[in-house]
MIGU-458090 format. One record per residue (C-alpha): residue in three letters; chain; y, z, x. Coordinates in nm, 3 decimals. Example, Ala and Ser with C-alpha at 12.3 -4.5 7.8 and 13.67 -1.06 7.14 Angstrom:
<atoms>
+------+-----+---------+---------+---------+
| type | mol |      yy |      zz |      xx |
+------+-----+---------+---------+---------+
|  ALA |   A |  -0.450 |   0.780 |   1.230 |
|  SER |   A |  -0.106 |   0.714 |   1.367 |
+------+-----+---------+---------+---------+
</atoms>
This chain:
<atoms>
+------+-----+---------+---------+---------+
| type | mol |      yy |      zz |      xx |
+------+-----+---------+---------+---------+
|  UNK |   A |   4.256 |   5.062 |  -3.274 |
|  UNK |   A |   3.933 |   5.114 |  -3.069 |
|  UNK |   A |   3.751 |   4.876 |  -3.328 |
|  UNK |   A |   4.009 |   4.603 |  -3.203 |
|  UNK |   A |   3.989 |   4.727 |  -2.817 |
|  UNK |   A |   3.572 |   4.646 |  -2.851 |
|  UNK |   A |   3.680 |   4.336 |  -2.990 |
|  UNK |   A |   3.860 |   4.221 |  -2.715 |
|  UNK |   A |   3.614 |   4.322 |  -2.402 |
|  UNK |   A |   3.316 |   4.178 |  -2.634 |
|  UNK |   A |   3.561 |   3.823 |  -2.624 |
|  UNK |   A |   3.677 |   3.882 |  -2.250 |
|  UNK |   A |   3.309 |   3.937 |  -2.170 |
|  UNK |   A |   3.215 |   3.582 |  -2.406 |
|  UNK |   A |   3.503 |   3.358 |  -2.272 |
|  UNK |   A |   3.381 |   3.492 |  -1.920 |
|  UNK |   A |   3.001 |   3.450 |  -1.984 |
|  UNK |   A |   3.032 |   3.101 |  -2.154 |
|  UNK |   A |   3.067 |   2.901 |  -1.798 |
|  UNK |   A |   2.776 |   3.070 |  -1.684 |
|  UNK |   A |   2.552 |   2.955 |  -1.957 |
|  UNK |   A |   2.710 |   2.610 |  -1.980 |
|  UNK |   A |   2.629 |   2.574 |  -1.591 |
|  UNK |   A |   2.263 |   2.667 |  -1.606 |
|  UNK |   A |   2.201 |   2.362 |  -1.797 |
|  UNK |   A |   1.898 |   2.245 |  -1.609 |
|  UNK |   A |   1.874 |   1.891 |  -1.837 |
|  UNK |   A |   2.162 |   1.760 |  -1.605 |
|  UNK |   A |   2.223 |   1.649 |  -1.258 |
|  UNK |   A |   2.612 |   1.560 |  -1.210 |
|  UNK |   A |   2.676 |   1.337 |  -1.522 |
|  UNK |   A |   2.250 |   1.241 |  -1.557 |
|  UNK |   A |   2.118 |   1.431 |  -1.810 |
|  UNK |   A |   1.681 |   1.402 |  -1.849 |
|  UNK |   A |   1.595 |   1.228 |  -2.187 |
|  UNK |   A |   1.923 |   1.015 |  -2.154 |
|  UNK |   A |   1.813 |   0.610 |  -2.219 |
|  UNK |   A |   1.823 |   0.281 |  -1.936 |
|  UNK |   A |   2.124 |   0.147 |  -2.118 |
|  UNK |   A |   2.331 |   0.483 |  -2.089 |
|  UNK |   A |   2.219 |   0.540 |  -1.724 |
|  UNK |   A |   2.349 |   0.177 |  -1.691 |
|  UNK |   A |   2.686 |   0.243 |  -1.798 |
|  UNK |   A |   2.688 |   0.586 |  -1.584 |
|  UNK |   A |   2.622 |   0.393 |  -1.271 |
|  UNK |   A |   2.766 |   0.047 |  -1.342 |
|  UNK |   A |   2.445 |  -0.151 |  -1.220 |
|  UNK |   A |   2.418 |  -0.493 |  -1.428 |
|  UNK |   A |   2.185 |  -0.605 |  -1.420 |
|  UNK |   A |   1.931 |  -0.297 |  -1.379 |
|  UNK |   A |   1.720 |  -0.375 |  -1.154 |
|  UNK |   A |   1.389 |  -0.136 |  -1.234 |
|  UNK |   A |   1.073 |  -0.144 |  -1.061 |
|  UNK |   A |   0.745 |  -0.135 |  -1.346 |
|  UNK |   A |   0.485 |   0.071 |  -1.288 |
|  UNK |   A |   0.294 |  -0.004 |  -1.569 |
|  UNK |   A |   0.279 |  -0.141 |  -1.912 |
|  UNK |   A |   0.013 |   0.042 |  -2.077 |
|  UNK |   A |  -0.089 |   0.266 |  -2.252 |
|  UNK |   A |   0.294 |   0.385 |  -2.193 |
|  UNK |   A |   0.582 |   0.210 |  -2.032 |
|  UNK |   A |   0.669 |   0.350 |  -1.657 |
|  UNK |   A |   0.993 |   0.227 |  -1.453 |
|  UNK |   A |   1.220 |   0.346 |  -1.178 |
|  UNK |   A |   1.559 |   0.299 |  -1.019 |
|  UNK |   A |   1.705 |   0.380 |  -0.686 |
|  UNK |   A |   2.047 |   0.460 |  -0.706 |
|  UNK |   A |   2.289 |   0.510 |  -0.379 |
|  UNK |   A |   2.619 |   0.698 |  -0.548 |
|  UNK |   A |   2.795 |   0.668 |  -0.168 |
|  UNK |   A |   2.800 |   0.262 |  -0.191 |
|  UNK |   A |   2.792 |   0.062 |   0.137 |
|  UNK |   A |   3.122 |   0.172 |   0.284 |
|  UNK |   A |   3.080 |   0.487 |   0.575 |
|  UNK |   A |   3.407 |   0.653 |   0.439 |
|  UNK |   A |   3.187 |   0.649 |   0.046 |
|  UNK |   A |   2.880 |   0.736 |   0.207 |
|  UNK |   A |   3.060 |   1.073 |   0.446 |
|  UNK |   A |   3.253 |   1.129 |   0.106 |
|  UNK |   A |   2.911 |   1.199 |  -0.127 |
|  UNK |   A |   2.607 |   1.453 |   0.017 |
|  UNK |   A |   2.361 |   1.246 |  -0.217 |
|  UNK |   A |   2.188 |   0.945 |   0.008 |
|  UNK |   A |   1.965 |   0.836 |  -0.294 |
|  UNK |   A |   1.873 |   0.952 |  -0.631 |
|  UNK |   A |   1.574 |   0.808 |  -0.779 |
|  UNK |   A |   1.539 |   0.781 |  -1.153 |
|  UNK |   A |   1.209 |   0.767 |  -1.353 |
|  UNK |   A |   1.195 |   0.665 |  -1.726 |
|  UNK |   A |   0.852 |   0.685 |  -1.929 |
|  UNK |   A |   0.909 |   0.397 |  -2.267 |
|  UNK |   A |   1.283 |   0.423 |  -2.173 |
|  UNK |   A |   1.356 |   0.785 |  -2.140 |
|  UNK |   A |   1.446 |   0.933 |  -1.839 |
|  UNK |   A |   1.179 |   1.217 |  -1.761 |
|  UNK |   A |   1.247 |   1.279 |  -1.382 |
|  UNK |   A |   1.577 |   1.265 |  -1.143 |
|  UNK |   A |   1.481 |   1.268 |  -0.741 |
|  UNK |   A |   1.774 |   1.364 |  -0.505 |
|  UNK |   A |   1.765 |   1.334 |  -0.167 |
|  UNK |   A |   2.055 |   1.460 |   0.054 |
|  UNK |   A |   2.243 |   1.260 |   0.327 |
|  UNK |   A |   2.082 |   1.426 |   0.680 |
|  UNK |   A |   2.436 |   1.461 |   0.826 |
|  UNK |   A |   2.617 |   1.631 |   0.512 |
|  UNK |   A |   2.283 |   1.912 |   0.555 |
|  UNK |   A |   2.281 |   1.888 |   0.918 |
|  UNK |   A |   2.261 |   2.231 |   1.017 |
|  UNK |   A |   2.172 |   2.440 |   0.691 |
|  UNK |   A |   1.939 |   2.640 |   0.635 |
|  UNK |   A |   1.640 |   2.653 |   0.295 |
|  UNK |   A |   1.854 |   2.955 |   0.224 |
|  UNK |   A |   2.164 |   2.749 |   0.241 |
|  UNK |   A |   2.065 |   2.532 |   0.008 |
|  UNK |   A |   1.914 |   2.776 |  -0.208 |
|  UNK |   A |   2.212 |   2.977 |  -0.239 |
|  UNK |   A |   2.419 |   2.655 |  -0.332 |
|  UNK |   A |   2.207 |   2.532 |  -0.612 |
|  UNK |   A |   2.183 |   2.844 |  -0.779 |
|  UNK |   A |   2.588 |   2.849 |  -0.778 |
|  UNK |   A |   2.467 |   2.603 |  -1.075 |
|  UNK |   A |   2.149 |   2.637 |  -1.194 |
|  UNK |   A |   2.168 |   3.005 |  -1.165 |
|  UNK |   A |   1.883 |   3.279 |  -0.979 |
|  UNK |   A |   1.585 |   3.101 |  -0.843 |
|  UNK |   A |   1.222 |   3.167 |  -0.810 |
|  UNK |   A |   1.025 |   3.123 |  -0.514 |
|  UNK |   A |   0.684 |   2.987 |  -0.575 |
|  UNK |   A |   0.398 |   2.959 |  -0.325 |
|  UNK |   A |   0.295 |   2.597 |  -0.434 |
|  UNK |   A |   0.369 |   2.192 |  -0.424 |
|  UNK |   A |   0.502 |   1.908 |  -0.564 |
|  UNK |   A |   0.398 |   1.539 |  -0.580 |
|  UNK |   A |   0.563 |   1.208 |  -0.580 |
|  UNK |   A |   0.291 |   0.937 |  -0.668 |
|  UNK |   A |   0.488 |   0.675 |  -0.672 |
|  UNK |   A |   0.812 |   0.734 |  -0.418 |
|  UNK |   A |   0.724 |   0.543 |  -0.114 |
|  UNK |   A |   0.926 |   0.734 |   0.109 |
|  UNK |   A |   0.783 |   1.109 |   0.044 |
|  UNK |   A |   0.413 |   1.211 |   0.115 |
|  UNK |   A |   0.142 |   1.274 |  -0.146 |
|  UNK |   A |   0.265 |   1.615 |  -0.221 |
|  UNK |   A |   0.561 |   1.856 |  -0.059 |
|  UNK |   A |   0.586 |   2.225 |  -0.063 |
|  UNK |   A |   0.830 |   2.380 |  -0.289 |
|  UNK |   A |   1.099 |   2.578 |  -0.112 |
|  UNK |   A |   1.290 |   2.753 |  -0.453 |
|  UNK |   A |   1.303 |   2.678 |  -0.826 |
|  UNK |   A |   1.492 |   2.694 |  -1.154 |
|  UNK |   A |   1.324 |   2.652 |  -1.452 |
|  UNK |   A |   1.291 |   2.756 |  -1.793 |
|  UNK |   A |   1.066 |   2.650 |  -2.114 |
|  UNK |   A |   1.210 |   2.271 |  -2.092 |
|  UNK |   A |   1.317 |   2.182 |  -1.741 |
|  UNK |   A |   1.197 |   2.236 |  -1.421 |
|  UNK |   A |   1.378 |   2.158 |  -1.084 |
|  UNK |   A |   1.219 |   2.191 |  -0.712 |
|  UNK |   A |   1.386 |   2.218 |  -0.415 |
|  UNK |   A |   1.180 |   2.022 |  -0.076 |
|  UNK |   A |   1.215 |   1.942 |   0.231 |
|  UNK |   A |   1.077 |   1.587 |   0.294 |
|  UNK |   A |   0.864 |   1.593 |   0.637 |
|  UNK |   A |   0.870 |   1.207 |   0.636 |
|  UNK |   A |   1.248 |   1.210 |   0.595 |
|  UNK |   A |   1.323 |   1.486 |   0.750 |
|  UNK |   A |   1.605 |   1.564 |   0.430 |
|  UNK |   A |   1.615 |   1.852 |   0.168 |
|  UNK |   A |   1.590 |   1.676 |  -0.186 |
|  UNK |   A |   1.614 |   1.873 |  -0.517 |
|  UNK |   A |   1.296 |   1.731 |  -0.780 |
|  UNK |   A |   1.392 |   1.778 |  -1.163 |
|  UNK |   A |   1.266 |   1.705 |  -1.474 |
|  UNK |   A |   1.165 |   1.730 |  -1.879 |
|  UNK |   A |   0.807 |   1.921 |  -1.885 |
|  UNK |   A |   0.759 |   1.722 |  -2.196 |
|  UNK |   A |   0.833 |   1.368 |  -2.103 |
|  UNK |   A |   0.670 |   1.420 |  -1.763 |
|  UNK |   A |   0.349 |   1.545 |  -1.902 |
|  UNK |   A |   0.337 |   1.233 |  -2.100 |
|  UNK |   A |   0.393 |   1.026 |  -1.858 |
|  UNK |   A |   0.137 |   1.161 |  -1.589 |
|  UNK |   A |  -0.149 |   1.169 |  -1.872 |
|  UNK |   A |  -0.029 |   0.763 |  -1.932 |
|  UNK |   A |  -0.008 |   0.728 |  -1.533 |
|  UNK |   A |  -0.374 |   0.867 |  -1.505 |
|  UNK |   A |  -0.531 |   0.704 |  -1.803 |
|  UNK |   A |  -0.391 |   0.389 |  -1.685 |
|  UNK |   A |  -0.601 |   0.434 |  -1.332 |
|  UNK |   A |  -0.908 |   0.454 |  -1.554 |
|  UNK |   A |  -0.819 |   0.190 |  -1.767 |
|  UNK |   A |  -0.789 |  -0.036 |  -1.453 |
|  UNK |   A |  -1.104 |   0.138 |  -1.313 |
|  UNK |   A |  -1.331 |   0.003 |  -1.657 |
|  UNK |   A |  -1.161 |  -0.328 |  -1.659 |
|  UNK |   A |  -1.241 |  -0.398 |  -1.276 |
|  UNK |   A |  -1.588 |  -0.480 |  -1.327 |
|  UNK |   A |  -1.550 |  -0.687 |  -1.614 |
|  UNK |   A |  -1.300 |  -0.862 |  -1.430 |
|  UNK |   A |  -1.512 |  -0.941 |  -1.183 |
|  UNK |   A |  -1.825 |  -1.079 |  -1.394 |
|  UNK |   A |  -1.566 |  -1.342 |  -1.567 |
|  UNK |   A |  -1.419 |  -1.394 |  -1.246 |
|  UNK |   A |  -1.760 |  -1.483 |  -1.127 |
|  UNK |   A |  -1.846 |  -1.683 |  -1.432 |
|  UNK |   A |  -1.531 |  -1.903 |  -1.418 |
|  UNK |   A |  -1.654 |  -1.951 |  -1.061 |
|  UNK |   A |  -2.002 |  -2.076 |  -1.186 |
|  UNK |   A |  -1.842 |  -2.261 |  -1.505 |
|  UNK |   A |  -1.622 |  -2.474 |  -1.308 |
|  UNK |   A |  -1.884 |  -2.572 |  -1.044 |
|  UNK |   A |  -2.122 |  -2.685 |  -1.310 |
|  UNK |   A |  -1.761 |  -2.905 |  -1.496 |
|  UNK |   A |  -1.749 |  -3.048 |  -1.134 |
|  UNK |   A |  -2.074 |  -3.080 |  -1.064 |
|  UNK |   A |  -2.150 |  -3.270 |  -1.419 |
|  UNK |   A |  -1.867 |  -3.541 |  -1.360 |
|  UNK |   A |  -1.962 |  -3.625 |  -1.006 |
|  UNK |   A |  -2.301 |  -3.667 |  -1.122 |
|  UNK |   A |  -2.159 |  -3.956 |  -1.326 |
|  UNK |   A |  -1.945 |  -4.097 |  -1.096 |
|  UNK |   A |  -2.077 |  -4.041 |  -0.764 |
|  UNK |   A |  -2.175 |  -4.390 |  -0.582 |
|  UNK |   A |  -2.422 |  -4.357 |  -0.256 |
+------+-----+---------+---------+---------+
</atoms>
């Protein structure tokens, strides 16, 4: 009898603990989940075609995609607190998911407001004294100080306050994939740094080539 009474708080305590574990899933944002592919983010969000931005070809594949879940219609947009979430895939994987919150559905909260509503999903956060960059989002700044974060050995996720946009926005994404794709990001800057002078010397030799092709015909037909 007291086997089958520790039996049943050890399953009360499971059935009880399982949403808990199943909502600290820090791979997904709503139904986005980090590592998922262009074609299944296209069915997610119904854009056909996808209309990605390329931020390089080599030595790795970068692209990104704005998405607005509100639409165009006021009642959509007061009906969603998202504004924009901006998706980045390195060859085709999706490595980081930027969110930035509508100004009117945060008017009025507080970092601890936010805080304590995130971690309703993500469970406790941290608070680390440092920053986070966004080289290639035109509308944040170089880098923006991390208010809280949840994060474990695969995922990380930042909570920010823009200063350019004046808007909290929650930063997440695969450690893995996004180390790859900043070491591809920065050896494709020196890549484009070594080819710059070369680039320049044939440009200039083209330049001299064509003058002398020019200057070789008119010599022929040129009548004073």
């Amino acid at each position: 009898m007291k086997m089958m009474r520790s039996a049943g708080i050890s399953l009360v305590m499971i059935l009880f603990s399982a949403p808990l574990v199943r909502g600290q899933d820090l791979s997904k944002y709503r139904n986005f989940s980090l590592g998922m592919s262009l074609p299944e983010l296209s069915n997610q969000v119904d854009l056909r075609p996808l209309r990605t931005k390329l931020i390089q070809k080599h030595p790795a594949v970068v692209q990104e995609l704005a998405y607005w879940p509100g639409g165009s219609s006021d009642h959509s947009r007061q009906a969603d607190s998202v504004w924009q979430i901006f998706f980045s895939f390195y060859n085709g994987e999706l490595f980081r998911i930027l969110v930035t919150y509508d100004q009117d559905a945060t008017h009025g909260l507080t970092a601890e407001d936010m805080v304590q509503a995130i971690s309703t999903k993500y469970g406790t956060a941290t608070r680390p004294a440092g920053e986070i960059s966004f080289p290639t989002n035109e509308l944040y700044r170089t880098t923006e100080k991390v208010i809280a974060r949840w994060e474990d050995s695969q995922y990380s996720i930042n909570l920010v306050r823009s200063r350019f946009l004046n808007s909290f926005a929650l930063s997440m994404f695969s450690k893995r994939l996004n180390a790859q794709a900043e070491a591809a990001i920065a050896r494709s800057i020196k890549l484009e740094g070594q080819e710059d002078p070369q680039k320049e010397i044939d440009r200039q030799k083209k330049k001299t080539d064509d003058l002398e092709a020019a200057r070789q015909k008119n010599r022929k037909m040129f009548r004073p």
